[in-house]
C-alpha positions in Angstrom: 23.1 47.8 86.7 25.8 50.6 87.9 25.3 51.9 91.6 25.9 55.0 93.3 25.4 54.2 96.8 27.2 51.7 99.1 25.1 47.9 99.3 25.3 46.1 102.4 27.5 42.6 102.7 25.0 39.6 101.8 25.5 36.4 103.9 27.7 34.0 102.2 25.8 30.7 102.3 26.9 27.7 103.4 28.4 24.7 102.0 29.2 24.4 98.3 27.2 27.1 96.2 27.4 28.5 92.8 28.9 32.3 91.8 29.3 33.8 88.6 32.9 34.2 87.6 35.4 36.0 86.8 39.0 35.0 85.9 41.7 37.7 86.9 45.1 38.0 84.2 47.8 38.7 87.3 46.1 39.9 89.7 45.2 38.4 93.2 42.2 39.8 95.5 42.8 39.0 99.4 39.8 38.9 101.9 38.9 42.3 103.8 40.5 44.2 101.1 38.7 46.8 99.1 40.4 47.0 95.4 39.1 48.8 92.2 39.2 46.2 89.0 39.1 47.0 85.2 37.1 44.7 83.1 37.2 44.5 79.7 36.5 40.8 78.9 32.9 40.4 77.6 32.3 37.2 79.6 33.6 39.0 82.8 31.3 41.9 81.6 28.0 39.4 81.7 29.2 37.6 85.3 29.2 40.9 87.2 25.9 42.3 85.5 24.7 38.3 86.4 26.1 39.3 90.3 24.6 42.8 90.3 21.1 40.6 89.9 21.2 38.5 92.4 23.3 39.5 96.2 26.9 41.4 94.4 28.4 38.5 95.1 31.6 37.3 92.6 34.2 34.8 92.5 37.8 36.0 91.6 40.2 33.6 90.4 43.5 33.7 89.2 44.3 32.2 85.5 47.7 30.8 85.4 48.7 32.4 82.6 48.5 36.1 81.7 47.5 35.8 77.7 45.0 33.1 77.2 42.0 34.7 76.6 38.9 31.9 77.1 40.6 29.8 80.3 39.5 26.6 80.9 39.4 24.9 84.7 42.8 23.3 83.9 43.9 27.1 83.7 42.7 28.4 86.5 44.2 28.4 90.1 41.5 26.2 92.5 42.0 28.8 95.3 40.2 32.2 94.8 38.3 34.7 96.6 34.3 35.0 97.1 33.7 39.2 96.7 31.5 41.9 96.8 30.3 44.1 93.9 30.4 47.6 95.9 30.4 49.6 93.0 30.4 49.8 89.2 31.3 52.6 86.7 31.5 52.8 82.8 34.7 53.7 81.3 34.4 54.1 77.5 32.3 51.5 75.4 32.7 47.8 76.0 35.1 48.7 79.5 34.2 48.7 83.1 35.8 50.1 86.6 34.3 48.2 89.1 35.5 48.4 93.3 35.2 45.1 94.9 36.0 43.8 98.4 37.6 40.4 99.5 35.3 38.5 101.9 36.4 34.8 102.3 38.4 32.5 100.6 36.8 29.9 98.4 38.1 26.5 96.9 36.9 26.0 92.8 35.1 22.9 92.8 33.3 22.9 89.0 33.7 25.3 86.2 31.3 26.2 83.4 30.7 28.4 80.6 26.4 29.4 80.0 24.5 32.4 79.1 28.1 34.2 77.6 30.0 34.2 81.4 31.2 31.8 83.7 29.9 30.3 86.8 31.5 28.4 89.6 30.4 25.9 91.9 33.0 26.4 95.4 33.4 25.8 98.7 34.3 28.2 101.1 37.3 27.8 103.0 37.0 29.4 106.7 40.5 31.1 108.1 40.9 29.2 111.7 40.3 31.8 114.1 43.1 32.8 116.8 42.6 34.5 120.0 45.1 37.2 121.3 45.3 35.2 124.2 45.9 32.4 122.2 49.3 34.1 120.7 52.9 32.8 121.6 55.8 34.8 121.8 57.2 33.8 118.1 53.6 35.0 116.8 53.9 38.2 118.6 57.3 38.6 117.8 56.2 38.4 113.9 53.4 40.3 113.5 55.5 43.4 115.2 58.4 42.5 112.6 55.8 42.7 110.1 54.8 46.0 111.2 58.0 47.6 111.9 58.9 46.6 108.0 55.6 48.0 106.6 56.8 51.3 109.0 60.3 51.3 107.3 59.4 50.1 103.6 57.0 53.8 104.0 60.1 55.4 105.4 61.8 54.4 102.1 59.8 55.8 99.6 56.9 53.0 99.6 53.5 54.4 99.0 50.7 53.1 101.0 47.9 54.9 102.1 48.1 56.5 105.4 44.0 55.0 106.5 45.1 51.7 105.5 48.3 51.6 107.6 46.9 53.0 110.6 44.4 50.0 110.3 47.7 47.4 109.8 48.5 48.8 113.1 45.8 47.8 115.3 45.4 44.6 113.6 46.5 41.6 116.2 45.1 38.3 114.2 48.1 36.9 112.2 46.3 35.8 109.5 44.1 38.8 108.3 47.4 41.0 109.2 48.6 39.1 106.8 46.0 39.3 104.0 46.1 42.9 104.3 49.4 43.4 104.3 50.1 40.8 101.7 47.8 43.4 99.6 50.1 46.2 99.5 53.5 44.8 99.2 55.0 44.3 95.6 55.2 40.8 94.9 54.3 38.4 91.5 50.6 37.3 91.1 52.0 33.4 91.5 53.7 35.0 94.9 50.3 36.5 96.3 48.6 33.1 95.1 50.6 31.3 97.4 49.8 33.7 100.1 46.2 33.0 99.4 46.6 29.4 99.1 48.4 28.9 102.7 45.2 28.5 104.9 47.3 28.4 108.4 47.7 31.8 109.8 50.8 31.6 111.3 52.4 30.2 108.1 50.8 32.8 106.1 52.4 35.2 108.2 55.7 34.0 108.0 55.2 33.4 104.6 54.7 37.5 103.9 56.8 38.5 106.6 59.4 37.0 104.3 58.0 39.2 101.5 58.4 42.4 103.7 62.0 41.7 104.7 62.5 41.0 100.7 60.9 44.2 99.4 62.3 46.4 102.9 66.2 45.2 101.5 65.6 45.9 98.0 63.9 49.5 98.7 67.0 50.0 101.0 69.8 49.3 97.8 67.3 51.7 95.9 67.9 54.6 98.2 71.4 53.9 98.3 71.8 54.0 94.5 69.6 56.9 94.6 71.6 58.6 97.5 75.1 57.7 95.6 73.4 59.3 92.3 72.4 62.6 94.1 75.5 63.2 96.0 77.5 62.7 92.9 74.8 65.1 91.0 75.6 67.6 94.0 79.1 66.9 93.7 79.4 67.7 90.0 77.2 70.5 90.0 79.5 72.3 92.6 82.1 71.7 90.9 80.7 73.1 87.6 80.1 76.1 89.5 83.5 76.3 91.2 85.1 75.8 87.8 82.6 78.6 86.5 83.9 80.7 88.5 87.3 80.3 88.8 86.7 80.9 84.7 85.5 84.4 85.3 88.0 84.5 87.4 90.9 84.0 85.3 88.8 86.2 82.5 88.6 89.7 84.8 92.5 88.9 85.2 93.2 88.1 81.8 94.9 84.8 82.3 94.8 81.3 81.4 92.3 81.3 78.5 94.3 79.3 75.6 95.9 77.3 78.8 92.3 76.5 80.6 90.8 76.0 76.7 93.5 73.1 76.0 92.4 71.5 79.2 88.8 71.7 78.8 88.9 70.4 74.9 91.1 67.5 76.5 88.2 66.3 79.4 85.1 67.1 76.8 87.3 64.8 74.5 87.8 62.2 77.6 83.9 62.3 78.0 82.9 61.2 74.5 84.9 57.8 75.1 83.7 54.9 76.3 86.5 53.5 78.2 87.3 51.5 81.2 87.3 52.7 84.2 91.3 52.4 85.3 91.8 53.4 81.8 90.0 56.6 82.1 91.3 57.1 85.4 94.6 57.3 84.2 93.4 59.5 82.0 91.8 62.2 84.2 95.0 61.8 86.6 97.0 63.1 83.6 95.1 66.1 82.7 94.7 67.0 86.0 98.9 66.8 86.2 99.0 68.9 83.0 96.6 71.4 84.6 99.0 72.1 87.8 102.3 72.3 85.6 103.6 75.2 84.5 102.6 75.6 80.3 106.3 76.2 79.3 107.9 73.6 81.2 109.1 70.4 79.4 106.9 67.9 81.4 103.8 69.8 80.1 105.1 69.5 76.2 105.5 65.3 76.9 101.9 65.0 78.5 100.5 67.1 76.1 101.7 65.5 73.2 100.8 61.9 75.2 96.8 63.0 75.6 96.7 64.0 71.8 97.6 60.5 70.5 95.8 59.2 73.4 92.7 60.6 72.9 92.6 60.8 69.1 92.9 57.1 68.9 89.3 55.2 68.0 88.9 53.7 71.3 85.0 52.8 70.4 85.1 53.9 66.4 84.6 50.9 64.4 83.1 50.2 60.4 80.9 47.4 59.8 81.4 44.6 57.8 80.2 44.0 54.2 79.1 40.2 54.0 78.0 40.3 50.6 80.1 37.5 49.2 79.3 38.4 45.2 79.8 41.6 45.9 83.7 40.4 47.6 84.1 38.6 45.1 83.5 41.1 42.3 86.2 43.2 43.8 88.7 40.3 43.6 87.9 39.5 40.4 87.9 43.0 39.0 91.7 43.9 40.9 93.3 40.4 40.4 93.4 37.7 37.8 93.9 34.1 38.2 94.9 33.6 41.9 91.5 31.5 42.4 92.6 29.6 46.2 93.5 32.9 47.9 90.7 34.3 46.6 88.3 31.1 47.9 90.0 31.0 50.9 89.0 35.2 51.7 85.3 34.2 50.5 85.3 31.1 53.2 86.7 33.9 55.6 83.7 36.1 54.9 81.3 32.9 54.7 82.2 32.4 58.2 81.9 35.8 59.5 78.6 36.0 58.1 76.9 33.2 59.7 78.7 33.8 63.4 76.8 37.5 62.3 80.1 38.9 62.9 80.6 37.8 66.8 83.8 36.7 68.0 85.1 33.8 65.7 88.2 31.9 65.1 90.6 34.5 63.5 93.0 33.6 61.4 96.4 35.7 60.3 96.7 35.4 56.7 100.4 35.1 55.1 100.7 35.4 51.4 104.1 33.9 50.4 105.0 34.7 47.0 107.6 36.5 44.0 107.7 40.3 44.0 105.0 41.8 41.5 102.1 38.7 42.4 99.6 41.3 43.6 100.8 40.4 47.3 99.9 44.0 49.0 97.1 45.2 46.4 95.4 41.9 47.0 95.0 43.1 50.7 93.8 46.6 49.6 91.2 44.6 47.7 90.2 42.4 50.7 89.7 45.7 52.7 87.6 47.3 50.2 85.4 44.3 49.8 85.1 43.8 53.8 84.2 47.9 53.7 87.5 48.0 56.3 89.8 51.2 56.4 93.6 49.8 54.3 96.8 50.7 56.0 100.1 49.6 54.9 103.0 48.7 57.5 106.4 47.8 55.7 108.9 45.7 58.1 111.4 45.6 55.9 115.0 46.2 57.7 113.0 46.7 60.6 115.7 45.8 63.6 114.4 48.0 66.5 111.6 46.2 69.3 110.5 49.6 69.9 109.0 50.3 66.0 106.6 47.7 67.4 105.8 48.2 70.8 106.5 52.3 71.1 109.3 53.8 73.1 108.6 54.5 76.9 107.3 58.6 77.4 110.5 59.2 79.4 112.9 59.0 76.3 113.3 62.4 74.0 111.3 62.0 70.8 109.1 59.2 71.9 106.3 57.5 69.9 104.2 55.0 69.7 104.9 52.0 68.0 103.6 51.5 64.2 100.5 49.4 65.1 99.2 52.2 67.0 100.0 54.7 64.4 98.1 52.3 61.8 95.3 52.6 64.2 95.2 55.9 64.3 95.9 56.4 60.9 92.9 54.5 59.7 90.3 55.8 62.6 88.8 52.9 63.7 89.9 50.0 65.0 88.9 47.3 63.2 91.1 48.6 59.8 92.8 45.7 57.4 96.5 45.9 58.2 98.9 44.6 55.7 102.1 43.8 57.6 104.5 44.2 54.8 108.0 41.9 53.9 107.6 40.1 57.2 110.3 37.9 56.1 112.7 40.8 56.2 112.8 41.6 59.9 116.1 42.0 61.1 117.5 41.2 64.7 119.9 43.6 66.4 121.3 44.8 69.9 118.0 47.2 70.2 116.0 43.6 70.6 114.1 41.6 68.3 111.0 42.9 66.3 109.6 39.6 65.3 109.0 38.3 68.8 107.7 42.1 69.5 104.9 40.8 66.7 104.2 37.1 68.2 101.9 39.8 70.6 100.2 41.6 68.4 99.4 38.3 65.7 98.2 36.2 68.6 94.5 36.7 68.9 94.3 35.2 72.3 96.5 38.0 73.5 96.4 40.8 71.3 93.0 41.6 73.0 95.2 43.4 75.9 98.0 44.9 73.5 99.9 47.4 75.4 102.0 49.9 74.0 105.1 51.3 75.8 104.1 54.6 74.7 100.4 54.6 75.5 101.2 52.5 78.5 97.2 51.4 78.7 95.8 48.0 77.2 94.2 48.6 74.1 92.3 45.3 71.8 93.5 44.6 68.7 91.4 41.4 68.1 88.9 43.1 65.9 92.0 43.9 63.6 92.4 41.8 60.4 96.0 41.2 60.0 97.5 39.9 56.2 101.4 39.7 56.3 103.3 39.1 53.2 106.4 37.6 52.1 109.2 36.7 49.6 110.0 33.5 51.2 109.3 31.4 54.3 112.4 30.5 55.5 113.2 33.6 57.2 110.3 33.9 59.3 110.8 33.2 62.6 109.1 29.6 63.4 106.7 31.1 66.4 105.9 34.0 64.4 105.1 31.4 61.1 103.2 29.3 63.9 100.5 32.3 64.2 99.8 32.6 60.4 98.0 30.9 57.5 100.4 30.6 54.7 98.9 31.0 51.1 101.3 30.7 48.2 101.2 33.0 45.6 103.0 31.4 42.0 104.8 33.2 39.2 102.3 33.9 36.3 102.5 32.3 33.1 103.4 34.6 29.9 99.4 33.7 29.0 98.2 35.2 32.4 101.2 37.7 31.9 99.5 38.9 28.2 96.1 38.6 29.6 97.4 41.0 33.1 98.3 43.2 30.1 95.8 43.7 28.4 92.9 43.9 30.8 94.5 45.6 34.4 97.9 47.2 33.7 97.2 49.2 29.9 93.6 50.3 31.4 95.0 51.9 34.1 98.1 52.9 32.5 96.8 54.9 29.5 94.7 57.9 31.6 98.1 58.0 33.3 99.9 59.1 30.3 97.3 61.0 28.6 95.9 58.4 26.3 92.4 57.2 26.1 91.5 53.9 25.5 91.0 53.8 22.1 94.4 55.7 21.4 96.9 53.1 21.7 97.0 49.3 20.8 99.6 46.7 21.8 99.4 43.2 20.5 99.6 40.1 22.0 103.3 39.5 19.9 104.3 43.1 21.5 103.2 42.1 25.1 105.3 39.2 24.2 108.3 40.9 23.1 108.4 42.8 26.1 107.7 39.6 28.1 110.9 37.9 26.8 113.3 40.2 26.1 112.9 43.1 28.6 111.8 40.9 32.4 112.2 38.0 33.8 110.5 38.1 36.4 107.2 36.0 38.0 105.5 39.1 38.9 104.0 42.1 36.7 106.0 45.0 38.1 109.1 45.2 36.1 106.2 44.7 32.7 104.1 47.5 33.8 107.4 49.6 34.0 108.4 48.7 30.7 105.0 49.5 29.2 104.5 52.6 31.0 108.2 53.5 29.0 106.5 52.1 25.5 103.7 54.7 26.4 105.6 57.7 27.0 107.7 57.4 23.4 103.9 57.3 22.2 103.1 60.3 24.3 105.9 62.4 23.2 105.1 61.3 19.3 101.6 62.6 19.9 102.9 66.0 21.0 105.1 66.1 18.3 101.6 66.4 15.7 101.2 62.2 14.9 97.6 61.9 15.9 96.5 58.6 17.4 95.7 55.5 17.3 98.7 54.2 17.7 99.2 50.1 16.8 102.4 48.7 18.5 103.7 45.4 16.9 106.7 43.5 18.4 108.8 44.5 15.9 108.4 48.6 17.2 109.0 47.4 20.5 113.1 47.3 20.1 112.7 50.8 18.8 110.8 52.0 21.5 112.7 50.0 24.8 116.0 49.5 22.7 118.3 46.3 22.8 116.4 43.5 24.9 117.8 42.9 28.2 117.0 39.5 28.9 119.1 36.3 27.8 118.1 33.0 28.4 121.6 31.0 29.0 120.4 27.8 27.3 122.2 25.4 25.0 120.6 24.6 21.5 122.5 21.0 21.1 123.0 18.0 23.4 126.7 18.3 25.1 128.4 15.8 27.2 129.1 17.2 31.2 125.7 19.6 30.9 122.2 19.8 32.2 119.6 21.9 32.4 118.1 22.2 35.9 115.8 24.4 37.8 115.7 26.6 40.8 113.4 28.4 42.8 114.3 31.8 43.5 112.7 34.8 45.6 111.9 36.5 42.0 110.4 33.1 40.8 111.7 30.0 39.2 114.5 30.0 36.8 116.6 27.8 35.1 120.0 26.6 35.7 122.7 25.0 33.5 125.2 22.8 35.6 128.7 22.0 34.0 131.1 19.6 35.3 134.2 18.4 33.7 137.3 16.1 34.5 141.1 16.7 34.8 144.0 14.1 35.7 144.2 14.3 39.4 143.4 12.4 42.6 140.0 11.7 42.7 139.3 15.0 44.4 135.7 17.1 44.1 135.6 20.4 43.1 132.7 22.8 43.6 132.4 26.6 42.4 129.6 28.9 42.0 128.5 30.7 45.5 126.7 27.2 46.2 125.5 26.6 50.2 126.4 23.6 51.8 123.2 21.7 51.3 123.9 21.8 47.4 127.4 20.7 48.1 126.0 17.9 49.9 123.9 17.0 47.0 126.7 17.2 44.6 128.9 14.6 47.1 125.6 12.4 47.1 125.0 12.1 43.4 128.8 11.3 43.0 128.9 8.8 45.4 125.9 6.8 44.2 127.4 7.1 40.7 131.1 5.3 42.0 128.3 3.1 43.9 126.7 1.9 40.1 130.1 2.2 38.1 130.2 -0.6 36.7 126.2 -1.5 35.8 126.8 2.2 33.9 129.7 0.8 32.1 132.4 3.1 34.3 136.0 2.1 35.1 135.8 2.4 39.1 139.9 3.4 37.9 138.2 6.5 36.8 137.4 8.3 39.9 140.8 8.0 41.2 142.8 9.0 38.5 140.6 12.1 37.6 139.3 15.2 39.6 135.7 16.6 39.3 134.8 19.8 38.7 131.3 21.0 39.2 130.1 24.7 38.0 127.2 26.4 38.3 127.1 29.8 36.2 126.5 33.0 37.3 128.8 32.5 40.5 128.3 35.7 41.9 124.6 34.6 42.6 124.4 33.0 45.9 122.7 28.9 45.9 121.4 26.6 47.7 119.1 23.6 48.3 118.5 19.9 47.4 116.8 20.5 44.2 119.6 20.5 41.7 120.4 16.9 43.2 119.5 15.0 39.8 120.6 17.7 37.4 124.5 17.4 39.5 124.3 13.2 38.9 122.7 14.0 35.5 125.5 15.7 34.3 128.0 13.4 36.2 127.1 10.5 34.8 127.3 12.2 30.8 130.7 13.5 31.8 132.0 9.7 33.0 130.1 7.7 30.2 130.6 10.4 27.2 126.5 10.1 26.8 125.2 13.9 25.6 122.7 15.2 28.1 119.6 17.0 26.0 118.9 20.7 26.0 115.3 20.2 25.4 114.4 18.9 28.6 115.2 20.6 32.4 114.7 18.4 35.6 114.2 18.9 39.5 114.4 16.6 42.5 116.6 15.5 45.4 118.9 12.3 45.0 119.1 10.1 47.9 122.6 7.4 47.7 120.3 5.2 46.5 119.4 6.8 43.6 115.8 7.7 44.6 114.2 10.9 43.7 112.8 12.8 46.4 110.2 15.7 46.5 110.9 19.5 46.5 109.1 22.4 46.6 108.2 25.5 44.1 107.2 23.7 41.1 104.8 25.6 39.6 107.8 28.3 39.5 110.3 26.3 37.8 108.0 24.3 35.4 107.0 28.2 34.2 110.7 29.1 34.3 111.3 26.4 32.0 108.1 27.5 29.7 109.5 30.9 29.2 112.9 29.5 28.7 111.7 27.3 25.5 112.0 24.0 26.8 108.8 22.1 27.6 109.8 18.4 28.4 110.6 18.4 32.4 111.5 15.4 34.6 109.9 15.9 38.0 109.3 14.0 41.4 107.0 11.0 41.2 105.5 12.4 44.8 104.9 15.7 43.1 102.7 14.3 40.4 99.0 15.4 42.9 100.2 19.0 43.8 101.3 19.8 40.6 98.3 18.3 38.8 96.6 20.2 41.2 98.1 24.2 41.0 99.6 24.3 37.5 97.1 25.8 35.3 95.3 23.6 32.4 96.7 25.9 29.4 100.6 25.3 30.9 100.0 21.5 31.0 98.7 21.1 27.5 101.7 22.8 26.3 104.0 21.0 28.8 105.3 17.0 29.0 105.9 16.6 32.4 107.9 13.3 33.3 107.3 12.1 36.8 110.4 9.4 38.3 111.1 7.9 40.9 114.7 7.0 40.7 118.1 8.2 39.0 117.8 5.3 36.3 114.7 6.7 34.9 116.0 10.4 34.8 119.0 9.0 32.8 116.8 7.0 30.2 115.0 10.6 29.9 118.0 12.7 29.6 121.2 11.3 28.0 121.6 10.1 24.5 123.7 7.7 22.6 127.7 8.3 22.1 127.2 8.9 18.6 125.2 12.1 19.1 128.1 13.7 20.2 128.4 16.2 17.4 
């Protein structure tokens, strides 16, 4: 089966005629060219043993595609090439090397499988012979383009053997110029099909002279990238060895050591950063300045101290997110009870980032509005560590200077960058969880405005480019998660309140307050003061006591304050030889934190010119008592009590609709002429303002007009229209716990309030509660005021 020697060509026979077969994967065979073939298919193994029979003659065929194993005629090109066997060799077991040569082309007319290889009945297709006399100008004109190409695709780097392209040379028939030059270009298998395919010579011709001009331009960008790549290899490597020497230089003269040290630490630094290329061209331009200065001089001091914080910030350092959701929310749960929506809406956040698989989403700055003491900033530490983010902490608070957030220019004395680069730095990466601290606190000044210096860096369509004056170079900020937080909202600057997602943080119950106690402030107090756990004991009625008489407050800061005081009496009684544990009832609790501190201004019985209303404070909701009394006089109106203009308004409003209604409340209209008003509202030193006191004022109005007792057992909210309608107002959950902790548990409220407070007041407060929803002035007064004969 395997020969040594050279056979002679058979005759192809004429006509249709059958050849054994044998598919090629991406490979294309051109007449008159000799090519070596590997053959590992068993059926291809069978047709060429079936060839070496009979006259060495095989049809190659191209399969149209690469992987199918056992083609069918449907997956086979109908163009191939009749060949020679010229030789075969063994490789290993099961593999063959076998050197063929292309004699004519041949068209697939049937296709068959028998005996284990395939056999093929085709038709040869004869190339139409041209003459050289018989060539025009264009034809001659190609095939010495085609040569010239194959000449300069050599020059460039293009391996071909030298026998074969002396041949090329003499070649003068378009066609088989074509075949063979077809052969050694480097073009696709469906490519070189076509080539086969195209039976005219002179459009086969044109046809690969397109090839050549394709393959001759892309070998020429090839040597051009190579020739950039080794002049700047030659480049660097001379000046490495200038450098070098300049080095031994400076040694043998003992100078510049620390100075050329400095310099070098700064370009290795520059080289570990992936940066963009007019970024670290600024770069390089700056140490190259620092190298020419002199060391001393005060220029040098400014760039060096610019290239530290330059190239210390993490330009490419980032930590990967943590998706794991029970895992988040774990860490939520464990640093913070209750506050079940802000925690929802970070688990949505993470939801989100875990299907986009953490590409580019829609970001969203968070803003948690709430009462000192919530859990505001540690809820953002808790965030971070559940994300696996780096925490910094950036307080605005009295902030009035632009330049604390975009950096001062280099050229001033003392310049730095601004504090959301310093965050960045601080944290090493740049992707940290930044809590932008009392963002309703900014102040405005002659040095410009800091909050419109933040519309910049919250905006996440342009804080990709955030420039700081001092770095002076663009640097992204989008992979930062921003959290501000807030006492209020009506000091944040609308554009700036535009960019962020406001979640409300309420006041906690005294329940959640006990509960806060017990299970996150003592735990983590008692290692603090020397205790273990099972050393000290407070009871609920303790907690309680220090609840009521010693804060008022929504938050948990002053309480942890006052029990971390409880705990250090207990500490010093335990150095003092009183060995633990130690039980604290509420009744040790004035001997430990002495008088309580806290009063409650409330009334016990129903008066006549009083009511009880309530008021939403940046501490959390409180109540209010307003007073207002009579006097002979001209009808004037009196207000006192640091109140703001809206609550005077009120005050005007509920008085005129009561002179509006005198007489269906039984009032002389005489009245109001004869007498001036005077409404109070205690603790006049305390600034006030708002709509919300609007019933209380007309509350206590019409008791003071119609001698009808208001009751102390019952505090109200909501805005009076002239009408008498009661309109919405906000921070309810506040007051309705103000009220709670106060004593009183009957409130009138808002008729449109009834959903949203349904919704956020816990289910423990509104089993304890009655909450009264109106929707007019008549309804309040049916709740509020009793009979004359009360009155004592």
């Amino acid at each position: 089966m395997i020969g040594e020697e050279f056979i002679k060509v058979p005759q192809i026979p004429a006509g249709s005629f059958e050849l054994p077969t044998m598919p090629l994967r991406d490979l294309v065979v051109f007449p008159t060219m000799v090519m070596p073939l590997f053959v590992g298919r068993a059926f291809s193994i069978r047709a060429i043993e079936e060839a070496l029979k009979k006259d060495r003659l095989i049809f190659l065929v191209l399969q149209r595609e690469r992987d199918l194993e056992e083609p069918s005629i449907e997956d086979l090109y109908r163009v191939g090439t009749v060949a020679h066997i010229i030789r075969t060799a063994p490789i290993e077991e099961g593999r063959l090397k076998i050197l063929v040569q292309g004699l004519k082309r041949a068209k697939l007319i049937d296709y068959k499988k028998a005996d284990g290889y395939y056999a093929s009945l085709v038709e040869v297709l004869e190339d139409k012979e041209i003459k050289p006399e018989e060539l025009s100008k264009e034809d001659r004109a190609y095939i010495s383009s085609l040569k010239e190409l194959l000449d300069r695709a050599v020059s460039l780097g293009k391996q071909v053997i030298p026998d074969l392209l002396m041949l090329i040379r003499d070649i003068e028939d378009p066609g088989k110029l074509a075949d063979i030059t077809a052969s050694v270009l480097d073009i696709k298998s469906k490519e070189a099909q076509a080539v086969l395919e195209t039976l005219d010579p002179r459009e086969r011709l044109r046809l690969v002279h397109q090839h050549a001009l394709n393959e001759v331009g892309l070998l020429e960008v090839q040597s051009r990238i190579r020739n950039i790549a080794r002049e700047r290899m030659e480049r660097e490597q001379r000046e490495y060895f200038l450098r070098q020497q300049l080095k031994a230089i400076q040694e043998e003269l003992g100078e510049g050591d620390e100075r050329k040290a400095e310099i070098e630490e700064y370009r290795e630094k520059l080289s570990k950063l992936k940066l963009e290329k007019a970024t670290k061209s600024e770069i390089e331009k700056q140490i190259n300045r620092l190298e020419k200065l002199h060391p001393e001089s005060a220029e040098a001091g400014v760039l060096r101290t610019w290239l530290d914080w330059v190239l210390d910030l993490p330009w490419n350092k980032k930590t990967k997110d943590r998706y794991n959701l029970e895992k988040a929310r774990q860490v939520l749960d464990r640093d913070h009870y209750d506050l079940e929506k802000v925690k929802d809406r970070i688990i949505e956040y993470l939801a989100v980032r875990k299907l986009t698989k953490g590409k580019k989403s829609a970001v969203q700055i968070l803003c948690f509005v709430g009462p000192p003491g919530v859990g505001k900033t540690s809820l953002g530490k808790s965030i971070a560590e559940s994300l696996g983010r780096k925490f910094v902490r950036i307080s605005l608070g009295g902030i009035r200077d632009e330049a604390e957030i975009r950096g001062h220019r280099r050229t001033y004395v003392g310049a730095m960058p601004g504090r959301i680069i310093q965050a960045i730095k601080q944290a090493g990466t740049k992707n940290p969880l930044i809590v932008l601290d009392e963002v309703d606190k900014i102040s405005i000044s002659f040095q410009g405005d800091p909050a419109a210096a933040l519309l910049e860096v919250l905006d996440p369509e342009q804080n990709k480019n955030f420039v700081d004056l001092y770095i002076g170079m663009p640097f992204d900020l989008s992979d930062v998660f921003f959290i501000c937080t807030a006492n209020r909202i009506d000091t944040i600057p609308r554009p700036l309140l535009d960019r962020m997602e406001v979640i409300s943080l309420a006041g906690y119950s005294e329940e959640e307050k006990v509960f806060i106690a017990k299970n996150h402030l003592l735990p983590k107090l008692l290692p603090l003061h020397g205790f273990k756990d099972d050393e000290v004991a407070l009871s609920d009625d303790a907690i309680l006591e220090v609840i009521r008489g010693y804060t008022r407050e929504s938050g948990v800061r002053n309480l942890q304050r006052y029990l971390g005081s409880v705990l250090r009496k207990l500490a010093l009684k335990k150095l003092k030889g009183e060995n633990p544990p130690f039980m604290v009832n509420a009744q040790d609790i004035r001997t430990y934190l002495g008088v309580p501190r806290r009063y409650i201004e409330k009334e016990e019985k129903p008066m006549v010119g009083i009511a009880v209303g309530l008021a939403w404070t940046e501490v959390g909701g409180e109540i209010m008592l307003i007073e207002a009394t009579k006097f002979k006089g001209k009808g004037n109106l009196l207000l006192t009590g640091s109140l703001g203009d809206i609550m005077k308004e009120s005050a005007q409003a509920a008085l005129s609709y009561i002179k509006s209604k005198a007489e269906d409340y039984g009032i002389d209209p005489d009245a109001f002429s004869n007498f001036d008003v005077h409404i109070h509202v205690p603790e006049g030193a305390v600034p006030k303002d708002g709509p919300s006191a609007g019933i209380t004022i007309a509350t206590a109005l019409i008791s003071l007009f119609t001698e009808r007792p208001v009751r102390m057992d019952i505090a109200m909210t909501g805005e009076v229209t002239l009408r008498g309608r009661v309109l919405p107002v906000g921070g309810l959950k506040e007051k309705i716990l103000a009220a709670k902790r106060a004593g009183i548990y009957q409130v009138i409220l808002p008729e449109k309030n009834k959903d949203e407070v349904l919704e956020d007041l816990p289910e423990y407060v509104r089993d304890k509660m009655t909450l009264h929803f109106v929707s007019n002035l008549d309804e309040v007064f049916d709740l509020a005021l009793l009979t004359k004969q009360s009155v004592l």
